[in-house]
C-alpha positions as CSV (number, residue, x, y, z in Angstrom):
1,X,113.6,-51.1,-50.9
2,X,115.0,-53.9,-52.5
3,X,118.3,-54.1,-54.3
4,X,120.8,-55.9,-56.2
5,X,123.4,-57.8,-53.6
6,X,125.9,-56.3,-51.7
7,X,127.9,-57.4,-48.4
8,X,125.9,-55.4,-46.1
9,X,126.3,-58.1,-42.8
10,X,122.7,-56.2,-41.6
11,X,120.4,-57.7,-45.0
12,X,119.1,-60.7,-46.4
13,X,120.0,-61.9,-50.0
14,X,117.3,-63.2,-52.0
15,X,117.7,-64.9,-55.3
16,X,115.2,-65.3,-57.5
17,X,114.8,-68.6,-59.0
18,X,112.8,-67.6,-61.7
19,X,115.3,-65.1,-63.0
20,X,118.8,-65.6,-61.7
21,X,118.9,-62.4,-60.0
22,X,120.0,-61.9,-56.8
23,X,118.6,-59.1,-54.4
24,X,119.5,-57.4,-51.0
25,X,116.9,-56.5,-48.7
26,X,118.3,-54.4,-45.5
27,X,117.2,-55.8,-41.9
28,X,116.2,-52.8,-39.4
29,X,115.3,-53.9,-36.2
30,X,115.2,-57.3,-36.9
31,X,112.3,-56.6,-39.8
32,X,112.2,-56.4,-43.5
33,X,110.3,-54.3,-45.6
34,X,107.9,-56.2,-47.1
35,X,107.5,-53.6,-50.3
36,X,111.2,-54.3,-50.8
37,X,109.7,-57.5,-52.2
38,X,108.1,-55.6,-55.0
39,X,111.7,-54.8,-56.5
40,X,111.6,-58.9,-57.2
41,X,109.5,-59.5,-60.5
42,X,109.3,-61.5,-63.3
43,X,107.5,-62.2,-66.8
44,X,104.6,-64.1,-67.4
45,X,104.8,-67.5,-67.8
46,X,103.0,-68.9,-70.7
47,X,99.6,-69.3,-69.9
48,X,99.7,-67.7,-66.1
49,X,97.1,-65.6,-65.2
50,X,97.7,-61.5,-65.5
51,X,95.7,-61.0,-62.1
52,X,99.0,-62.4,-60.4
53,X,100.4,-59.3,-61.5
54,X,104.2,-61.1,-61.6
55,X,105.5,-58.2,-63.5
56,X,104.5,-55.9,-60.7
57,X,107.0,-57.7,-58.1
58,X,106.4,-60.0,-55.5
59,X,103.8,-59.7,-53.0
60,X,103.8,-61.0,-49.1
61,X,100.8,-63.1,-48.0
62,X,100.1,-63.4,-44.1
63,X,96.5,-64.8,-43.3
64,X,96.2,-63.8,-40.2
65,X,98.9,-61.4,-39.8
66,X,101.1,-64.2,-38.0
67,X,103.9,-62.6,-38.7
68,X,103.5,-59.2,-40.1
69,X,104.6,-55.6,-38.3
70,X,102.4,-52.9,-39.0
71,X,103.9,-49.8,-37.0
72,X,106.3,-49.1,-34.7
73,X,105.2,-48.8,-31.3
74,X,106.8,-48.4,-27.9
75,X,104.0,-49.2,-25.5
76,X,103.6,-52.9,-25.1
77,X,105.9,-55.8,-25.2
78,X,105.1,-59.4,-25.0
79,X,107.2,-62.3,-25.7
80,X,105.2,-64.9,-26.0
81,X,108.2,-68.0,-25.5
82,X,109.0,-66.8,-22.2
83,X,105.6,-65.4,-20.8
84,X,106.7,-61.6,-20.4
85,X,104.6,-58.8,-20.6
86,X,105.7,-55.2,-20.1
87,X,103.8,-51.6,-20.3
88,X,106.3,-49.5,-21.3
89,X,109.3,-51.5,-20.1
90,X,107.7,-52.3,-16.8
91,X,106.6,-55.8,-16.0
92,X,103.2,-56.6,-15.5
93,X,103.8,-58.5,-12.1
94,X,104.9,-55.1,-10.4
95,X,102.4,-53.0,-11.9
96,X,99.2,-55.1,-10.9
97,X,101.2,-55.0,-7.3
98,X,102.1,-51.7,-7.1
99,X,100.1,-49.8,-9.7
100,X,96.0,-48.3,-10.0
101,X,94.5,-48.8,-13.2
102,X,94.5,-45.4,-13.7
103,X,98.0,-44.9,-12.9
104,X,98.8,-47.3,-15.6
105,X,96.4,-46.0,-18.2
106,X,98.9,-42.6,-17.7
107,X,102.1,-44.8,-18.3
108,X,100.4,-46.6,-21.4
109,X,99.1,-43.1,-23.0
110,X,101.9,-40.9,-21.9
111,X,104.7,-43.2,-21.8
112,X,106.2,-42.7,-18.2
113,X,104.6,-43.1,-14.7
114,X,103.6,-39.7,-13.6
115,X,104.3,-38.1,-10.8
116,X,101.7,-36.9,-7.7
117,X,100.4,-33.9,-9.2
118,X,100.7,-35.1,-13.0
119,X,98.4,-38.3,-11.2
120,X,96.1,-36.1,-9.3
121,X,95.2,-33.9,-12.1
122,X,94.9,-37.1,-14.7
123,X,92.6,-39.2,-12.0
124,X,90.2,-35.2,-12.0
125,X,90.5,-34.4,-15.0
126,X,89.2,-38.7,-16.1
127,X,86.6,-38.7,-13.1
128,X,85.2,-34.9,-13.9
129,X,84.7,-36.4,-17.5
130,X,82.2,-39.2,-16.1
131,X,79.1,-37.2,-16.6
132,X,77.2,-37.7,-20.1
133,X,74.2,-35.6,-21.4
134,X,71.0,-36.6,-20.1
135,X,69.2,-37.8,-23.6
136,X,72.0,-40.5,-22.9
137,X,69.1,-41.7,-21.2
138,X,66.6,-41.8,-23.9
139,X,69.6,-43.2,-26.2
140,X,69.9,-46.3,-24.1
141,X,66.2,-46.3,-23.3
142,X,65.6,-46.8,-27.2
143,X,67.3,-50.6,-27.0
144,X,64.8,-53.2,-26.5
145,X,65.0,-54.7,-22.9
146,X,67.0,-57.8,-24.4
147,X,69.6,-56.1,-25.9
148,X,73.3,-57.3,-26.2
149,X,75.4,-55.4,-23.2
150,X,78.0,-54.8,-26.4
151,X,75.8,-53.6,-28.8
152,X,74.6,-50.9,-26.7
153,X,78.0,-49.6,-25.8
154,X,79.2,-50.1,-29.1
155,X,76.4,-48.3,-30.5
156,X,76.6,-45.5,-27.4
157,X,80.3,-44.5,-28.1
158,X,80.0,-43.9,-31.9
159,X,76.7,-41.7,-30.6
160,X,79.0,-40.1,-28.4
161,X,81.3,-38.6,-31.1
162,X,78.1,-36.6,-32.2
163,X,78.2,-34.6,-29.4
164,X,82.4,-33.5,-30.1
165,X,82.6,-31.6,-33.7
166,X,86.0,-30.1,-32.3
167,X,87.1,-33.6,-32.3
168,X,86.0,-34.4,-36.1
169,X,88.8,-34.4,-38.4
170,X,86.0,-34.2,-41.0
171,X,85.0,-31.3,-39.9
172,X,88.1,-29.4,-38.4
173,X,90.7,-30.7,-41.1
174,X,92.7,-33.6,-41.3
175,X,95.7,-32.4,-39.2
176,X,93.5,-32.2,-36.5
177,X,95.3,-34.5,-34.1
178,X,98.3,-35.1,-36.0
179,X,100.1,-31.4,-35.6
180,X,102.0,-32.0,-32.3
181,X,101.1,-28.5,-31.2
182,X,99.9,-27.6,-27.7
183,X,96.6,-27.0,-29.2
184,X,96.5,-30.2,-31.2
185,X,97.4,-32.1,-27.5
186,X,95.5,-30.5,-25.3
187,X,92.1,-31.6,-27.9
188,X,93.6,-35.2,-28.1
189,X,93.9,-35.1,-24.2
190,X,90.4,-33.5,-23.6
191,X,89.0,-37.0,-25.8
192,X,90.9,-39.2,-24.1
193,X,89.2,-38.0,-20.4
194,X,86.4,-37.7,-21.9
195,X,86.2,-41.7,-23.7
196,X,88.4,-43.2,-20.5
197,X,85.9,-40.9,-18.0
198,X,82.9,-41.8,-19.8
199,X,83.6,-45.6,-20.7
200,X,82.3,-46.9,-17.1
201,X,79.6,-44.4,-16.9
202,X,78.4,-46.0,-20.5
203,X,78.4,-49.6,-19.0
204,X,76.8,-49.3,-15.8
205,X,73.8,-47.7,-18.2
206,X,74.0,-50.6,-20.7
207,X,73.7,-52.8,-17.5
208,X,71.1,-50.9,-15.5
209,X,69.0,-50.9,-18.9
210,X,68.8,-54.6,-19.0
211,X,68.3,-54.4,-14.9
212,X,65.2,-52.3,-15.4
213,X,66.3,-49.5,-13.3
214,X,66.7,-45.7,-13.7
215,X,70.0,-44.6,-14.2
216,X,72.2,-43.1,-11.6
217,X,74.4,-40.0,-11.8
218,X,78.2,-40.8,-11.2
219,X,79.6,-39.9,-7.4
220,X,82.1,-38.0,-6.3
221,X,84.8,-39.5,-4.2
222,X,84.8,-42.6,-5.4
223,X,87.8,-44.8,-7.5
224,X,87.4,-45.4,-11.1
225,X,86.1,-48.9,-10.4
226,X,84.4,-48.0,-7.1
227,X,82.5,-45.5,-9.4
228,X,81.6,-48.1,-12.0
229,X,80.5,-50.4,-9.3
230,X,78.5,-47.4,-7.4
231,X,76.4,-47.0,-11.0
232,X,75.9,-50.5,-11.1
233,X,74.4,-51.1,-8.2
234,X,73.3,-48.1,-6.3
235,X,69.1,-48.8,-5.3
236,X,69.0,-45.7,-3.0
237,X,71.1,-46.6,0.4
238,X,71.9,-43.8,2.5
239,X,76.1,-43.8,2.0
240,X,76.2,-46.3,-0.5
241,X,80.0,-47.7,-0.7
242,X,81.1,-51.0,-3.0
243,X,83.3,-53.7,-1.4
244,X,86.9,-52.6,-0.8
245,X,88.0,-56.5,-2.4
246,X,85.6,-56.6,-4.9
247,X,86.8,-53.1,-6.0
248,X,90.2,-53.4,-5.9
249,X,89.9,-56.9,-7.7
250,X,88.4,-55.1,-10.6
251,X,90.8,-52.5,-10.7
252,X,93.9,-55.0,-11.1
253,X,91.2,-57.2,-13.6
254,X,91.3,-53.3,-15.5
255,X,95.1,-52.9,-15.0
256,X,95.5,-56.7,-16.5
257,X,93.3,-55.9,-19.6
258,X,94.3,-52.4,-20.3
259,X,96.4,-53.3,-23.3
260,X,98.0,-56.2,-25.1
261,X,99.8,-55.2,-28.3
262,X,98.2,-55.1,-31.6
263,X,95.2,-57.9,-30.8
264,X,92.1,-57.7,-33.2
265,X,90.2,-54.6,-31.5
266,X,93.7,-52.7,-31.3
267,X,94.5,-53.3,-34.9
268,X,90.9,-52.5,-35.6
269,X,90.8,-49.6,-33.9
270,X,94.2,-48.3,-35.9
271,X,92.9,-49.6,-39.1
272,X,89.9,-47.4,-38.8
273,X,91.8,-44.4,-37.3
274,X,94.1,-44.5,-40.1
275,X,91.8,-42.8,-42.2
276,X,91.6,-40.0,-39.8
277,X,88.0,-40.5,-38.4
278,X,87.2,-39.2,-34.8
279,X,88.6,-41.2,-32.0
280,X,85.0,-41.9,-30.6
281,X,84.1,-44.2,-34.2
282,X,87.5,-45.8,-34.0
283,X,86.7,-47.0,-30.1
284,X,83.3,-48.2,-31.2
285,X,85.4,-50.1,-34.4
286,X,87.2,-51.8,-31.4
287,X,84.2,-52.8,-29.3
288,X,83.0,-54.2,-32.7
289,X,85.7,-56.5,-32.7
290,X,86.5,-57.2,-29.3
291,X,82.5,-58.3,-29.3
292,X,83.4,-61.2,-31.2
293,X,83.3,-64.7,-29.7
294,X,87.2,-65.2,-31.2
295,X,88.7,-62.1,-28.5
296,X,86.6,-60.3,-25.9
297,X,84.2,-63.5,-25.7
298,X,87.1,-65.9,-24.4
299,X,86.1,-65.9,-20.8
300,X,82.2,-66.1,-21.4
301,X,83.0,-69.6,-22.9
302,X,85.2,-70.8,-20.0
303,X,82.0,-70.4,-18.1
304,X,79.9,-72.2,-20.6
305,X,82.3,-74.9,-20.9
306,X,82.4,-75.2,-16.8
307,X,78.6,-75.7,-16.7
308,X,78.2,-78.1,-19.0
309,X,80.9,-80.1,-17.9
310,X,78.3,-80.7,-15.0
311,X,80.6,-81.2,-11.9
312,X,84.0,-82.4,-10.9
313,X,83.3,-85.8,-11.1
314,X,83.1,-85.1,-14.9
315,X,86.1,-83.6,-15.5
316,X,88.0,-86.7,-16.6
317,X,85.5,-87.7,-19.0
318,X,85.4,-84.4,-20.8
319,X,89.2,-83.9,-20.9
320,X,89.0,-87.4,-23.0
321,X,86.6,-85.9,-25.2
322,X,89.1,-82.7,-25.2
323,X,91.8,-85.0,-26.8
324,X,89.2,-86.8,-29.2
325,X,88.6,-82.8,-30.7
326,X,84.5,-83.4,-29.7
327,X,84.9,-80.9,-27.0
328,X,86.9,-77.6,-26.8
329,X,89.0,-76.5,-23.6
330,X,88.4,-72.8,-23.3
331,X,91.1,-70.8,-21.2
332,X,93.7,-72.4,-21.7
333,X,96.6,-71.5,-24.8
334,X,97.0,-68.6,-26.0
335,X,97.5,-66.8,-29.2
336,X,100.7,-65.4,-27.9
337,X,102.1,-67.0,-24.9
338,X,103.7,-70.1,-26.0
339,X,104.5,-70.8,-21.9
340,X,102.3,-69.7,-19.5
341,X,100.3,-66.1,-19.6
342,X,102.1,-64.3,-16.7
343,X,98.8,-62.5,-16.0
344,X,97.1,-65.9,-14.7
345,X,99.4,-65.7,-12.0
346,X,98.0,-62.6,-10.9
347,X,94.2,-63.2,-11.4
348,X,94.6,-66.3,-9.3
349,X,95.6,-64.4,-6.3
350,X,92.8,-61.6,-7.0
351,X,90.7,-65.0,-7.6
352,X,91.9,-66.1,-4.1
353,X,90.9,-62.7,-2.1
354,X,87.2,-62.3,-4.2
355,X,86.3,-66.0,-3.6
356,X,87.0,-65.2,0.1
357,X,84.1,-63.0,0.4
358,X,82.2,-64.2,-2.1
359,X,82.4,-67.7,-1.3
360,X,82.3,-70.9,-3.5
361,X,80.1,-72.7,-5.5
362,X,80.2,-75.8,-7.4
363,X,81.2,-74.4,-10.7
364,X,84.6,-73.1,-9.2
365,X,84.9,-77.0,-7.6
366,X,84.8,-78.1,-11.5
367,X,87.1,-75.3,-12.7
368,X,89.9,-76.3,-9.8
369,X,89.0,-79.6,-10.8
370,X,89.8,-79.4,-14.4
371,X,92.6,-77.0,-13.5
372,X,94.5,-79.4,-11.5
373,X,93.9,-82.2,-14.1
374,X,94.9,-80.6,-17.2
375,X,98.4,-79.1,-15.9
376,X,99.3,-82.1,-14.5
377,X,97.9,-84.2,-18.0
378,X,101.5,-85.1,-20.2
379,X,98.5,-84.6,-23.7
380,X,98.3,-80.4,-22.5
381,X,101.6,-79.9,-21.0
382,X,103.6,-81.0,-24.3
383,X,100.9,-78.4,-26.0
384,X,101.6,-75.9,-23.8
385,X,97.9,-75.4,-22.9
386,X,98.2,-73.6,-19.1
387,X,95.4,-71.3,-17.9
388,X,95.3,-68.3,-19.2
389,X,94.2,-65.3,-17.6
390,X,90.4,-65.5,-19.6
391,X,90.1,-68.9,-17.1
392,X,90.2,-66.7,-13.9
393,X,88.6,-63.7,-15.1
394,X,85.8,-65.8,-16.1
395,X,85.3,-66.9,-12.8
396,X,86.1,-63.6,-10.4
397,X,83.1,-62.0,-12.6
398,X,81.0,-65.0,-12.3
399,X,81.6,-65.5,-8.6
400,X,81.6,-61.3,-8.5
401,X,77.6,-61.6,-9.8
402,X,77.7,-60.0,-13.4
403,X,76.0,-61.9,-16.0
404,X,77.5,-63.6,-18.7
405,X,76.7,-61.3,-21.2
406,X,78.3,-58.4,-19.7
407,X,81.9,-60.0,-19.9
408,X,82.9,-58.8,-22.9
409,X,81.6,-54.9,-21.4
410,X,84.2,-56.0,-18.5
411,X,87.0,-55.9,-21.3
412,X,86.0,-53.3,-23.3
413,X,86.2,-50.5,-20.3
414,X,90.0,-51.3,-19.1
415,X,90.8,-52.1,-22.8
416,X,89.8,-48.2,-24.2
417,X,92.9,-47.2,-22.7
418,X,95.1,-49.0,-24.7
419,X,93.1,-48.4,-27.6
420,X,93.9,-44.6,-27.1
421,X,97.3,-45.1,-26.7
422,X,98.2,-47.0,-29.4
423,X,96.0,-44.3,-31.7
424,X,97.6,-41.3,-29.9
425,X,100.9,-43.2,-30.5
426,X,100.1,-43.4,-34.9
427,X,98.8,-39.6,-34.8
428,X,101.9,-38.7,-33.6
429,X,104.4,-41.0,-35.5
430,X,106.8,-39.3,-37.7
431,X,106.1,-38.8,-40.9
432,X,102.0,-38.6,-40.0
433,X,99.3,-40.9,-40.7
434,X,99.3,-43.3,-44.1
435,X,95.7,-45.3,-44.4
436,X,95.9,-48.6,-44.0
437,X,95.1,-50.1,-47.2
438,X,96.2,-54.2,-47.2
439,X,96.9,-56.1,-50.3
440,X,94.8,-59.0,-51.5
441,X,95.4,-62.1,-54.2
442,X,92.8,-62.2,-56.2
443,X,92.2,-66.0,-57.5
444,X,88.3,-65.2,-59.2
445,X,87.4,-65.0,-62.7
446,X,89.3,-63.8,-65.7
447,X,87.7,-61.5,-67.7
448,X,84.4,-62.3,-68.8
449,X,81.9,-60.7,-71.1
450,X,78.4,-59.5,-70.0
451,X,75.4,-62.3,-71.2
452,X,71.7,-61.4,-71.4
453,X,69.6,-62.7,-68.6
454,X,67.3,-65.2,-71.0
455,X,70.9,-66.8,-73.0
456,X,72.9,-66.9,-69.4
457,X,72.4,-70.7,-67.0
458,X,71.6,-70.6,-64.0
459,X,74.4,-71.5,-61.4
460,X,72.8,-73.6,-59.1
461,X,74.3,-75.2,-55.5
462,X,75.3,-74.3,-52.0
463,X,77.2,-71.3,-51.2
464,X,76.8,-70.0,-55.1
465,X,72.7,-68.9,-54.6
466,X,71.0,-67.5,-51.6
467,X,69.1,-70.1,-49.7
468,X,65.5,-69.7,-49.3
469,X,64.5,-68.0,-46.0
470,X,61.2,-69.2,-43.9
471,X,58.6,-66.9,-42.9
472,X,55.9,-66.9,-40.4
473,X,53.7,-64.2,-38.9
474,X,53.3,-61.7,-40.4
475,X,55.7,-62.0,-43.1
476,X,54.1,-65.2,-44.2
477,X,50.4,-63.9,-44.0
478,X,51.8,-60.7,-46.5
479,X,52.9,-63.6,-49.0
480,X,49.5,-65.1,-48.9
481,X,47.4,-61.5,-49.8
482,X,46.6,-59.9,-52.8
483,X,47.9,-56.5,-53.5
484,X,49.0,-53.9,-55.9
485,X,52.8,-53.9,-57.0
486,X,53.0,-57.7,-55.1
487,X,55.1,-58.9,-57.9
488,X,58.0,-56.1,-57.3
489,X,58.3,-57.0,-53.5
């Protein structure tokens, strides 16, 4: 909390203009509390509004959370000026070398890099949890032929949690994962195999419903992504094995995705597992958000971009365009990296070995096209606009023959296990769980007294009044008939 000023060297000193006081606010790990801002208040000036609540102390406004700490966490560190990014202290670069994704997802949920056995019985214990229960099928089978790829996993994990009541903190009690006990564990760990296990087998069905097949049950002997690929694509061949490169590609494409701080589906997923609901709604809370266009739809719209760019001999012209703002360059900046995004390097090796047997069209001639252009252009290099790693993802899946729907579903599986980490992580923190409950500055109306419908006007213009809507069919046809209680509709 705040305070008056002292000579701690570790604080800032804040003086309030409005008052003449003077305040000390303590600096812990290079943070400040941003209630110890609430210690700085003032009166009302004549004629300010009470909704700023002055007297109550000051409060912090980030749009965006550009600069706002939420929890303290020891999984993931980026630094976005120099292009690092570490799981748990190790660097990226030797884990997509060295590493499995599963290996990794061990480090990032259990904070150390297990040994053989610890391995062993994590890879069993996540591939044993593939299987789901067969009206899975008439679950998926219920989406219309059409359906979004991400709706239906989205949909198909929160329909999962129905099947887990021991994992309901609504049901069990509240301290059901935050204890710390063996028993408290070992249930945590028995929903993590089961929502890692399960995430791929959940896919492949979203994809085989929009492929018109029948599902197929997971294999044994398989990797994780040899599995994933397996349930994809299986049509019946006798010993049925994916391509070594195409599935070790996507298991360093999983290891590169499986976490990346507190992005928007992380944060979501926390936000919503703050109030203690079940791990499987807080996973379906981050496919939510990861769905949007904004995060898990980054490298769809690389591929967009690339075909309607046209061809190579294009490139130029749209890169002109890029610097007029009538066209946007997708993959390239990022958020967080102010440098380069040291998993591009990566991907562009994997790139390298999948385009080998894959071979080359004419979209990845425009993309090496526009690649070469724009890091050698002086308008993107003073912007810091390099590749990022959504420019060769997009591509690997393109080239690897998933649709372009399916991309973000491509995220989402790798990205569950940082999602459970970083909740395991918060239902463990000292002191438990406190909902996450932001603040907001509220700039509508003063008070204002009720008026009778017939002595009120009517406030009239865009964004104030809902728009009228256009019907047809059969909508349309009901607004032309006659019926009985027509004027309540």
């Amino acid at each position: 909390m705040g305070r008056p000023a002292d000579n701690n060297d570790e604080s800032l000193t804040v003086r309030d203009n409005r008052t003449g006081k003077t305040y000390t606010v303590p600096i812990t790990n290079n943070t400040v509390s941003a209630t110890a801002f609430k210690m700085i208040a003032a009166p009302l000036k004549p004629g300010e509004r009470d909704e700023n609540e002055t007297p109550k102390g000051l409060r912090v406004s980030d749009k965006g959370f550009l600069n706002t700490a939420v929890i303290q966490s020891q999984i993931t560190y980026i630094d976005g000026e120099a292009g690092v990014l570490r799981y748990r202290g190790y660097p990226i670069e030797q884990l997509a070398l060295h590493s499995t994704h599963l290996e990794t997802a061990y480090l990032l949920i259990y904070g150390t890099l297990p040994g053989e056995r610890q391995l062993r019985l994590f890879e069993s214990e996540v591939m044993s949890h593939s299987f789901v229960h067969a009206d899975a099928e008439n679950f998926f089978r219920s989406f219309r032929y059409d359906a979004h790829p991400m709706a239906m996993l989205t949909s198909a994990f929160a329909y999962l949690g129905s099947y887990y009541g021991e994992a309901n903190p609504s049901l069990q009690g509240q301290k059901l994962f935050t204890k710390g006990d063996s028993a408290s564990l070992a249930n945590m760990d028995r929903q993590i195999f089961r929502i890692i296990g399960k995430a791929t087998t959940l896919a492949a069905m979203a994809y085989r419903v929009r492929q018109g097949r029948e599902f197929v049950t997971p294999p044994a002997g398989l990797s994780y992504t040899g599995q994933f690929l397996y349930q994809m694509d299986h049509l019946g061949q006798i010993d049925y094995k994916p391509s070594p490169v195409l599935e070790k590609a996507l298991d360093v494409l999983f290891l590169l995705h499986a976490d990346h701080e507190l992005n928007a589906s992380c944060t979501t997923v926390l936000q919503t597992g703050s109030s203690l609901v079940d791990p499987y709604s807080a996973i379906a809370a981050g496919c939510a958000s990861l769905y949007g266009p904004l995060h898990g739809g980054a490298n769809e719209a690389v591929i967009r971009m690339l075909i309607s760019i046209g061809g190579p001999e294009n490139v130029p012209a749209f890169l002109e365009a890029v610097k007029r703002r009538e066209k946007v360059l997708s993959g390239f900046g990022h958020r967080v990296y102010k440098t380069s995004d040291p998993r591009s390097f990566i991907i562009r090796k994997t790139a390298d070995e999948v385009f080998k047997v894959t071979g080359k069209d004419g979209l990845l001639e425009t993309a090496m096209a526009l690649h070469d252009a724009a890091i050698k252009d002086e308008y993107f290099v003073k912007r810091r606009l390099a590749p990022n790693v959504d420019f060769w993802s997009g591509l690997i899946y393109r080239e690897m023959g998933f649709p372009l729907d399916f991309f973000p579903v491509l995220f989402a599986v790798p990205r569950v296990v940082g999602w459970l980490a970083h909740w395991r992580q918060m239902m463990l923190q000292e002191g438990g769980v406190k909902i996450w409950r932001p603040r907001q500055i509220y700039v509508g109306s003063s008070k204002r007294d009720y008026v009778p419908i017939r002595e009120r006007p009517a406030v009239r213009g865009l964004k104030v009044e809902p728009l009228p809507v256009p019907h047809s069919g059969i909508s349309k046809r009901t607004e032309l008939a006659e019926f009985t209680g027509k004027g309540k509709l």
